[in-house]
C-alpha positions in Angstrom: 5.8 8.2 -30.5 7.9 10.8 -28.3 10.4 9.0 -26.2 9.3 10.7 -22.7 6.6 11.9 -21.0 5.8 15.6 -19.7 3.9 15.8 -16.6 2.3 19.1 -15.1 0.8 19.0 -11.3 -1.8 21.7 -11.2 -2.2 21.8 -7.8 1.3 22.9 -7.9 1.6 25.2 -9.9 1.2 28.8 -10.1 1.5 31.8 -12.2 1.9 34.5 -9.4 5.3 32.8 -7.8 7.3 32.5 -11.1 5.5 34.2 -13.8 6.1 30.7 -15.7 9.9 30.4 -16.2 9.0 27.6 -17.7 8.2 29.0 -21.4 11.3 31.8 -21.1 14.2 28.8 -19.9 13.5 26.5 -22.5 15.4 26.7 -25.4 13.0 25.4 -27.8 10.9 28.1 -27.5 13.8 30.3 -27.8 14.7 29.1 -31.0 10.8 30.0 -31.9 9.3 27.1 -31.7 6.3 26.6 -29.2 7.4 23.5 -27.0 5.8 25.6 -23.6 2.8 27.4 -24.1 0.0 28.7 -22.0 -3.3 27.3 -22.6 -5.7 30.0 -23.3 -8.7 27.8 -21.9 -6.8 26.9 -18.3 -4.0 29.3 -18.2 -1.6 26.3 -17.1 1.9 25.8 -19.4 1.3 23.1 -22.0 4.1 20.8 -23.1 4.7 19.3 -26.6 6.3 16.0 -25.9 7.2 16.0 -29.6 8.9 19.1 -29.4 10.7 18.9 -26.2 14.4 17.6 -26.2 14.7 16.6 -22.0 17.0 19.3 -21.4 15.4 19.7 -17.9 15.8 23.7 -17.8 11.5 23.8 -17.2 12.6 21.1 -14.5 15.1 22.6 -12.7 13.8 26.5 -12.5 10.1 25.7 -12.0 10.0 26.8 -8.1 7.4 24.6 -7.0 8.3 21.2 -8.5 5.6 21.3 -10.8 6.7 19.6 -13.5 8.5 16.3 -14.5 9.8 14.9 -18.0 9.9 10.9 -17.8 12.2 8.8 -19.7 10.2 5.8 -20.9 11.8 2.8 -20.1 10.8 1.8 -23.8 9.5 2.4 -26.9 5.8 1.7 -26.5 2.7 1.9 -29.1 -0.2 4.9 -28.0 -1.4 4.8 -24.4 -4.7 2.3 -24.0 -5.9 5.4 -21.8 -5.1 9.0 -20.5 -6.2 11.5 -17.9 -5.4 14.5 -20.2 -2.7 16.1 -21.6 0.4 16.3 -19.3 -1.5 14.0 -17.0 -0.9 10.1 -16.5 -1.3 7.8 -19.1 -1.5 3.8 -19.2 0.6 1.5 -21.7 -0.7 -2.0 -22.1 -3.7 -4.0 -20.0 -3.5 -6.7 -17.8 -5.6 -9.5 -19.3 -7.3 -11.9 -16.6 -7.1 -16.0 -16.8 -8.5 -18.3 -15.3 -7.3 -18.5 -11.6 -6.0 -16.0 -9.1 -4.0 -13.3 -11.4 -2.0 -11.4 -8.6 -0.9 -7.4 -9.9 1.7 -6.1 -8.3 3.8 -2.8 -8.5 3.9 0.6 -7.0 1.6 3.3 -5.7 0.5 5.6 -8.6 1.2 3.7 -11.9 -2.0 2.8 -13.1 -2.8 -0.6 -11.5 -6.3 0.8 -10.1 -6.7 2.8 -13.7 -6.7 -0.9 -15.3 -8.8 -2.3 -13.2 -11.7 0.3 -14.5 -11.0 -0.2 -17.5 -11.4 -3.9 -17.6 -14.6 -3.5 -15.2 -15.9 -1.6 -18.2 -16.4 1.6 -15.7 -13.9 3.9 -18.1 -13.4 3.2 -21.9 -9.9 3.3 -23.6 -9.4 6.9 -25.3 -6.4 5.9 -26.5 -4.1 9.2 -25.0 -6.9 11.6 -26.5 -9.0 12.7 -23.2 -11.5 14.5 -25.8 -12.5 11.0 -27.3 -14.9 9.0 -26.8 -14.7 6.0 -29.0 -17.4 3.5 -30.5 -16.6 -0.4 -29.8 -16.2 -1.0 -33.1 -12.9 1.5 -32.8 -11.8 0.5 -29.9 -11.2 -2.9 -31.2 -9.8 -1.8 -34.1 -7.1 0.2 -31.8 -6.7 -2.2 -29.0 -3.6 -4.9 -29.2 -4.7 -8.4 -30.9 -4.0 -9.7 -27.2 -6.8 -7.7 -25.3 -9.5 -7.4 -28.7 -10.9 -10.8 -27.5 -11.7 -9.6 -23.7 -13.3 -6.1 -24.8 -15.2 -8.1 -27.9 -17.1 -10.0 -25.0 -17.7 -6.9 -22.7 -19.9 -5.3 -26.5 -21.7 -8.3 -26.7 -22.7 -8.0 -23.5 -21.6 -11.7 -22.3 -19.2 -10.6 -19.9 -20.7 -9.4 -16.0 -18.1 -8.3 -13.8 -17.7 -8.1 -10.2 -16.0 -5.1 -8.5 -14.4 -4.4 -5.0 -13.2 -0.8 -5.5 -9.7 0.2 -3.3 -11.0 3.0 -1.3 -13.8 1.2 0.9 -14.6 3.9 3.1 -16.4 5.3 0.0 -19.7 2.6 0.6 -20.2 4.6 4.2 -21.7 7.2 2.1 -23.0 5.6 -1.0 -25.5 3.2 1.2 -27.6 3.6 4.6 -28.5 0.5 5.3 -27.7 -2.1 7.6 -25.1 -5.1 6.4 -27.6 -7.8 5.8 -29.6 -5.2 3.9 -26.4 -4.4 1.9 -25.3 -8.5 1.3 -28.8 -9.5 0.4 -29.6 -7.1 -2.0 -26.1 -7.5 -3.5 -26.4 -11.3 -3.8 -27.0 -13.2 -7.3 -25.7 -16.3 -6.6 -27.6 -17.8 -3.5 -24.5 -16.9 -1.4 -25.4 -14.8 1.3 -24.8 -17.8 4.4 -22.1 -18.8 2.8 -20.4 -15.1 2.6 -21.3 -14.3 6.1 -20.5 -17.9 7.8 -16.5 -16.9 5.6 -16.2 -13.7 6.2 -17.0 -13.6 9.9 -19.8 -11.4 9.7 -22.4 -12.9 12.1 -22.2 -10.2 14.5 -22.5 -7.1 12.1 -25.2 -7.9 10.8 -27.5 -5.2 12.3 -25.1 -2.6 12.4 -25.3 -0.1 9.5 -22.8 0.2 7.2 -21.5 4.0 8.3 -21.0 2.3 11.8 -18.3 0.0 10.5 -15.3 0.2 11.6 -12.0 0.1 8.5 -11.5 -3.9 9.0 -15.2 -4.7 9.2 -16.1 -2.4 6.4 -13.3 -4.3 4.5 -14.6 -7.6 4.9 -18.4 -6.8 3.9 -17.0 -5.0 1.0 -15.0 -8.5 0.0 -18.6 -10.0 0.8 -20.8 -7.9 -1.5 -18.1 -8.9 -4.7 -18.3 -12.4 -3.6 -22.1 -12.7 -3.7 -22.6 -11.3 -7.1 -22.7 -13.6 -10.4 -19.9 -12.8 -12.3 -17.3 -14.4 -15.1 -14.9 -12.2 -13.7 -14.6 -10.7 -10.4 -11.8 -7.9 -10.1 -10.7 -7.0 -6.1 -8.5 -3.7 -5.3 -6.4 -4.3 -2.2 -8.8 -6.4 0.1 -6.2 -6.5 2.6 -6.0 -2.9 4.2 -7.4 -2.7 7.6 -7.5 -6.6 7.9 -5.1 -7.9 10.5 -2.9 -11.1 9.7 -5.3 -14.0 10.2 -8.4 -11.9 8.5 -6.1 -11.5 5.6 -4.7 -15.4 5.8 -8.3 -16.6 5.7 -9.7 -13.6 3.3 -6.6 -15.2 0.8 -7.9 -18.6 1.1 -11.1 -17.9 0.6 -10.4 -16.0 -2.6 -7.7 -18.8 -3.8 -10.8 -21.0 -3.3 -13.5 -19.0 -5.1 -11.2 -18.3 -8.2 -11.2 -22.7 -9.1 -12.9 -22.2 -12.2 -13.3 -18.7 -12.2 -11.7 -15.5 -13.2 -10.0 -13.2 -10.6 -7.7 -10.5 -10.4 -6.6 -9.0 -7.2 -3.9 -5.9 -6.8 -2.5 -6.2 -3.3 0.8 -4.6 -1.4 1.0 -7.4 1.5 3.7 -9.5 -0.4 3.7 -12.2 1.4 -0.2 -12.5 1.2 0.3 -11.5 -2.9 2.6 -14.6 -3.4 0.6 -16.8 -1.1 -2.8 -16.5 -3.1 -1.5 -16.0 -6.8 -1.6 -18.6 -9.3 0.4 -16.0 -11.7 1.5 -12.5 -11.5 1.3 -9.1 -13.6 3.8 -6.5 -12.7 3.1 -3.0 -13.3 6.2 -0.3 -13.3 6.6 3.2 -14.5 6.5 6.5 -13.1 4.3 7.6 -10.0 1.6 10.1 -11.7 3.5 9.5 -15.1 3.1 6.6 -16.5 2.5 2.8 -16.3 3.0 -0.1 -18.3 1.6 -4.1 -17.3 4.1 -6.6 -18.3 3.6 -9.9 -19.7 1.8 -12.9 -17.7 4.4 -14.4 -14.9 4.4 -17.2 -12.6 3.9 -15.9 -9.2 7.6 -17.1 -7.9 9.4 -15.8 -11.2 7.4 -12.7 -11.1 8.1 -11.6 -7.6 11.0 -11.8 -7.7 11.9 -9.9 -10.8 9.8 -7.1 -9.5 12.0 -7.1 -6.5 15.4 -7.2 -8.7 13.7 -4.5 -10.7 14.2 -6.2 -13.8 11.8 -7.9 -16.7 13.6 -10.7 -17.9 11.3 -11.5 -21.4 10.6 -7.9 -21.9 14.7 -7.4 -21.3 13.4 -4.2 -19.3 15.0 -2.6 -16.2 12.7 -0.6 -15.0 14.5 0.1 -11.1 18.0 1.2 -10.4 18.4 -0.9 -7.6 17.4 -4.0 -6.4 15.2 -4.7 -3.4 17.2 -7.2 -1.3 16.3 -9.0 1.4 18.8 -9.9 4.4 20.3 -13.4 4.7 19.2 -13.0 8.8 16.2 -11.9 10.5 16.9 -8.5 12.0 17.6 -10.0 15.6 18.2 -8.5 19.0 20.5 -5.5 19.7 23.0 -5.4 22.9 22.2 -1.8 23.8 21.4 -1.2 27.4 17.6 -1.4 28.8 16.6 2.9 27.7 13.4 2.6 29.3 11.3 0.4 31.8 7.5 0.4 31.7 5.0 -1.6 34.4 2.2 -4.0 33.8 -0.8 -1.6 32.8 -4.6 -2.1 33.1 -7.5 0.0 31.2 -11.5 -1.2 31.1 -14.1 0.0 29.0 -17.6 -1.0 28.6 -17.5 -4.6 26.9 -13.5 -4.6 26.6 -10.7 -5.1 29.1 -6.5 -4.6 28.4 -4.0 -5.7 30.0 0.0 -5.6 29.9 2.9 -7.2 30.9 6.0 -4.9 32.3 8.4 -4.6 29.8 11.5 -2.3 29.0 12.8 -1.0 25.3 16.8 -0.8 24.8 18.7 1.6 22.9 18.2 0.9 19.6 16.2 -0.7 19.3 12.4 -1.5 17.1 10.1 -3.7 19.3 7.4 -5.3 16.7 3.8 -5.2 17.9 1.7 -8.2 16.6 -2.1 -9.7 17.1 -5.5 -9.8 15.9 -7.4 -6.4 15.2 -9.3 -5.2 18.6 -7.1 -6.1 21.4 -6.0 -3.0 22.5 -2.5 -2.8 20.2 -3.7 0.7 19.3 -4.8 1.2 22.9 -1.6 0.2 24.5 0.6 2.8 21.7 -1.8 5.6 23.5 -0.8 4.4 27.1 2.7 4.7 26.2 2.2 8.1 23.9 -0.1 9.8 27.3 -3.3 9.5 24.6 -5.0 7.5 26.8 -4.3 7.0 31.0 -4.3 3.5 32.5 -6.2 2.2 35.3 -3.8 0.5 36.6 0.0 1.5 36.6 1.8 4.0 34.1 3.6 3.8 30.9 7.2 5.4 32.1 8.9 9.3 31.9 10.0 9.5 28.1 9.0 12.0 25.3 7.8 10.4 22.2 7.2 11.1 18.7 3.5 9.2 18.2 2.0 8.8 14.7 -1.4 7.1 15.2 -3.2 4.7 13.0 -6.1 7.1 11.7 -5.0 10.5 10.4 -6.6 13.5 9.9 -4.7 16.1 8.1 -5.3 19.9 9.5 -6.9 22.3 6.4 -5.1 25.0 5.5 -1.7 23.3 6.6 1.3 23.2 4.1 3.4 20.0 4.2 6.1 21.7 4.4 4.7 23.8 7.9 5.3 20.5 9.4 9.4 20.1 8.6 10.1 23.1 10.6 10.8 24.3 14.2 12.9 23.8 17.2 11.5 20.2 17.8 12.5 18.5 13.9 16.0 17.2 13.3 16.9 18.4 10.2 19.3 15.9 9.1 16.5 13.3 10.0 13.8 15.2 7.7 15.8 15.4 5.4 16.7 12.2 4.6 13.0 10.9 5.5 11.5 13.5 3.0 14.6 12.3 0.4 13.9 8.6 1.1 10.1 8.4 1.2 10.2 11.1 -2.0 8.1 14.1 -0.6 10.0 16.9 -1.9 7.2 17.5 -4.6 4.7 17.2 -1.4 6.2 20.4 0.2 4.1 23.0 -1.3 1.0 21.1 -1.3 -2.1 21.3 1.3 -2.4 18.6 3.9 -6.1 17.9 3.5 -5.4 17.7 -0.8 -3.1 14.6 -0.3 -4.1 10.9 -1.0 -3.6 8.3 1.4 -0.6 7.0 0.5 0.7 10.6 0.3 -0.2 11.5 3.8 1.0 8.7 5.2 4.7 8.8 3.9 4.4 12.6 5.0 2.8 11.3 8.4 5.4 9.0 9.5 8.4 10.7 7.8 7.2 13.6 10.3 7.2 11.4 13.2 10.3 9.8 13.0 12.2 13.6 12.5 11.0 14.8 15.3 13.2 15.2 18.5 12.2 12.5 21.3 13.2 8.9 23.3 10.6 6.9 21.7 8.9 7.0 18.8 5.2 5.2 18.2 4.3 4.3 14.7 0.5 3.0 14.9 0.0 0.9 11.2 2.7 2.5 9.4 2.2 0.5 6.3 -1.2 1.5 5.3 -1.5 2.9 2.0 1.6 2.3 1.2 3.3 0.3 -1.5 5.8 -2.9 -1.7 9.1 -0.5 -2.2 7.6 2.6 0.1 7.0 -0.3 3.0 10.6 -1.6 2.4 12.0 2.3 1.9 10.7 2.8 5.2 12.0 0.1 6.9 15.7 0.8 5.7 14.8 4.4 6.9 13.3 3.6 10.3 16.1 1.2 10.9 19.0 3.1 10.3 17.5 6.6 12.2 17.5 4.0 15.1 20.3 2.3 15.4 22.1 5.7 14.7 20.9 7.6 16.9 20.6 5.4 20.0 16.4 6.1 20.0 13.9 3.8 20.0 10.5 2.5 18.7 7.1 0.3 19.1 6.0 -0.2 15.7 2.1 -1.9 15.5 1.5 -3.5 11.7 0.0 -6.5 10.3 2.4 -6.6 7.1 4.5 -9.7 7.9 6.9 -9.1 5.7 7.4 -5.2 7.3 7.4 -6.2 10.8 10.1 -9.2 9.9 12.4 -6.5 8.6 12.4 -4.3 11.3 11.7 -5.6 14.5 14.5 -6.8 17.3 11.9 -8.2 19.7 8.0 -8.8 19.5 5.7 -8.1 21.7 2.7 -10.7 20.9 -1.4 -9.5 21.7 -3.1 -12.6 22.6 -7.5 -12.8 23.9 -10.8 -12.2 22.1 -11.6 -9.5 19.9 -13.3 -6.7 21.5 -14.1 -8.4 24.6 -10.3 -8.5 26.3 -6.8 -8.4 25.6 -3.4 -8.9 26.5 0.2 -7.8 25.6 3.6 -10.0 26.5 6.7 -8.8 27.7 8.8 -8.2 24.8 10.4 -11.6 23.7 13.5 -12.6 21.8 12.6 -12.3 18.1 12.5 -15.7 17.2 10.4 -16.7 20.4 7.8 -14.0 19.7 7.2 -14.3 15.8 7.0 -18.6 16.7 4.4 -17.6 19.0 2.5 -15.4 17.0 2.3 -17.8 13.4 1.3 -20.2 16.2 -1.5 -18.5 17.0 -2.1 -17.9 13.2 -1.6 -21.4 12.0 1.0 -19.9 9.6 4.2 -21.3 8.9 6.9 -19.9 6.7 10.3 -20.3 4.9 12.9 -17.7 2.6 12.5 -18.0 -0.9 16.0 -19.8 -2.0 16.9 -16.8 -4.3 15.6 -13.8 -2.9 15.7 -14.4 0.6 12.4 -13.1 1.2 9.8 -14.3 3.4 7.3 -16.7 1.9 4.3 -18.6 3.8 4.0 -22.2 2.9 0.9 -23.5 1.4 -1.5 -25.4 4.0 -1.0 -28.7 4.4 2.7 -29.1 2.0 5.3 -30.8 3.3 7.0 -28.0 4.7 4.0 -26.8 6.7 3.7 -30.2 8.3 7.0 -30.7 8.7 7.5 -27.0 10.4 4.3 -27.6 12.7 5.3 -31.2 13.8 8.9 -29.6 14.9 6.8 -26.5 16.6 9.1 -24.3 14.5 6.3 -22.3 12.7 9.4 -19.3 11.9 11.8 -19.8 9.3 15.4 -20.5 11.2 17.9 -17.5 11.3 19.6 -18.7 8.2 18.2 -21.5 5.7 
């Protein structure tokens, strides 16, 4: 097969700004061959992957960033599956065992695209868009190692369970309440049991378009579970779930898969390790291509993802290697910036309340605590969203990204990059480091989740102010975007002398960022409270506390790792009262 890839974005490109410079730079087509031609059916550029020799003329003088020519890492058979031609294609399947099968790898490579094929909701095409083949062909076609899972799904002896990624989608696709929704789901006789382990007692009524993210989450996890299934396939149950929800939803699943055949994509790594009985890592180019590795231990394959490198396969598929710090980022000796009082705000059924506190120069402060305490509440106080009852949040301007965003139509990305109030230098290193120079040209409202949120906080942060408020940064993002950013937010802050509250439930995130915590204690949706800011070490002890979650660094990596329930580290961790790892181990 052709050694690279050619990928067009038609939502970038256009005829009328360039008149497709494209087909008269490259030199193929100069020396009369037809390596760039225009489709007569579309009128977008096609590219020959045979023909083309990764010159990267068509690269460099298309003016919107249209196109991209891939390397592949390696030489690989025909794709098990492809959106069309010049559009993402898949190489290799991840084949479920029995057990927890943890996938793992970034945004945009195909993990979700596997998952629908093994569901049986898309067939193999086999890199032909135009074909639909019989069983009998695609068993002929498909690797020896994935014939025996599809040979099951045409006799029809394989049922599979689904949790799609993008749960807000059930809001519209059903009207009823939950119970309506869990009962007419369940095959199994499960429905107490899901709702007594999922927490749902008190939603039961309430229709599903009334949910909020985390409780839509949960019932979502709950409709899978309650279905009878050989194998049950779940696509990031972790988003909107804060630290315990996503703790307990990981046991719970670890539990379920005894016997049983589960496979669950997820970004929180620390969750991801802590649930897996083995790992599949999937690496390739965002809206290029993607390829599943072999089967891995969870340990060994974690941490080869992070190095970027596939020891069996003898694959490097990163040109760097995500490393962890031997120390916690601990607290900085700038000078108190800012001083805040104690706040109070009451709403019907929920009261908030806040310690005084002050932020330093330079410093992140780490906001931690169950979902509905008033984290998001308290970001509003300080960003003059919301006004407290009681007291006042302090003169400072501020930079405020909040947790739910809703992108203006008719708004460029680009629009938002300029103006008296962005510091260049900032933007562009944020737009460098969180790659969004292909996002410039493209509508706010046409982005995907993951795309508005790099744009969303990238914006933020390069904006002029004293303190900047990042509400759930994480969300929608990936392993290596999540650790980008930190390395990003980190150094723009310590720099420059600013500041920032950062609010997220990804353990791993906040442990990479944060100087001090600030730790959200009381009873969800009824009242809560926020501490003072504490040392690091006293805040993050306090908060697994509260969790029941105890955790060490891996010995080679470095990374954080929670320790199983119940080992001999987690007693011996819990009978000393030191629930965080020690600044160096």
């Amino acid at each position: 097969m052709s050694p690279r890839v050619a990928i067009l974005d038609r939502d970038l490109c256009t005829r009328e700004k360039c008149g497709y410079q494209c087909e008269k730079v490259c030199p193929v087509n100069r020396m009369g061959e037809e390596c760039i031609i225009t489709e007569k059916d579309t009128g977008f550029p096609q590219i020959s992957e045979t023909l083309c020799i990764g010159c990267g003329l068509c690269v460099k003088r298309c003016p919107v960033n249209a196109i991209t020519i891939i390397n592949l890492a390696a030489e690989m058979s025909s794709p098990v599956y492809s959106y069309g031609k010049n559009s993402f294609r898949l190489y290799n399947i991840p084949l479920p065992q029995e057990g927890l099968c943890g996938v793992v790898g970034r945004n945009g490579i195909g993990k979700t695209t596997a998952l629908n094929l093994l569901a049986g909701k898309m067939k193999p095409n086999f890199g032909d868009k135009r074909r639909s083949p019989t069983q009998e062909e695609i068993l002929a076609e498909l690797p020896i190692s994935a014939r025996r899972y599809f040979e099951a799904e045409g006799e029809g002896a394989k049922k599979v369970s689904y949790k799609p990624q993008m749960v807000d989608k059930l809001r519209d696709a059903f009207k009823g309440t939950v119970a309506t929704l869990l009962k007419k789901m369940d095959e199994r006789n499960a429905y107490d049991e899901a709702v007594e382990k999922f927490s749902l007692q008190k939603i039961l009524d309430r229709k599903i378009g009334q949910l909020s993210g985390g409780e839509l989450q949960r019932v979502s996890i709950a409709a899978a579970f309650v279905k009878k299934a050989s194998i049950y396939y779940i696509d990031e149950p972790c988003n909107y779930l804060d630290i315990e929800e996503r703790l307990r939803t990981s046991l719970i699943l670890k539990e379920f898969a005894g016997g049983r055949k589960l496979m669950v994509v997820e970004h929180d790594l620390a969750i991801l390790d802590y649930m897996s009985d083995y790992i599949y890592i999937f690496y390739g180019e965002e809206h290029g291509y993607g390829v599943a590795s072999g089967v891995k231990n969870t340990r060994t394959g974690i941490n080869e993802y992070m190095a970027g490198f596939l020891t069996e396969e003898n694959i490097r598929f990163r040109d760097r290697e995500i490393k962890f710090s031997e120390y916690s980022e601990g607290a900085t000796s700038g000078k108190p910036k800012f001083k805040y009082v104690g706040m109070k705000k009451k709403f019907t059924g929920f009261k908030f309340s806040s310690d005084a506190g002050d932020i330093r120069e330079g410093e992140i402060i780490g906001i931690v605590g169950k979902n509905a305490l008033g984290k998001s509440l308290f970001v509003k106080l300080l960003a003059g969203e919301e006004k407290p009852d009681e007291g006042e949040s302090g003169e400072f301007t501020v930079s405020y990204k909040p947790q739910y965003i809703q992108p203006e139509k008719d708004t460029l990305v680009l629009s938002l990059f300029t103006g008296e109030e962005i510091d260049q230098v900032v933007a562009e290193k944020a737009k460098r480091e969180l790659s969004l120079m292909k996002l410039m040209d493209k509508e706010l409202s046409k982005l995907s989740g993951g795309e508005l949120q790099r744009v969303s906080i990238a914006h933020a942060l390069s904006r002029k102010a004293d303190i900047y408020l990042f509400d759930e940064p994480t969300a929608f993002l990936d392993i290596e975007q999540r650790l980008r950013f930190s390395d990003l937010l980190r150094h723009v802050i310590s720099e420059t002398d600013k500041s920032a509250f950062v609010v997220d439930h990804d353990i791993v995130f906040v442990d990479a960022i944060a100087n001090r915590l600030m730790v959200f204690e009381g009873e969800s949706s009824v009242q809560g409270h926020a501490s003072t800011p504490m040392e690091k070490r006293e805040g993050m002890n306090s908060f697994l506390h509260i969790a029941g979650i105890t955790m060490r660094r891996d010995k080679d990596s470095r990374r954080p790792r929670i320790n199983k329930p119940g080992s001999v580290l987690d007693r011996e961790q819990k009978e000393k009262n030191e629930y965080y790892y020690s600044a160096k181990e």
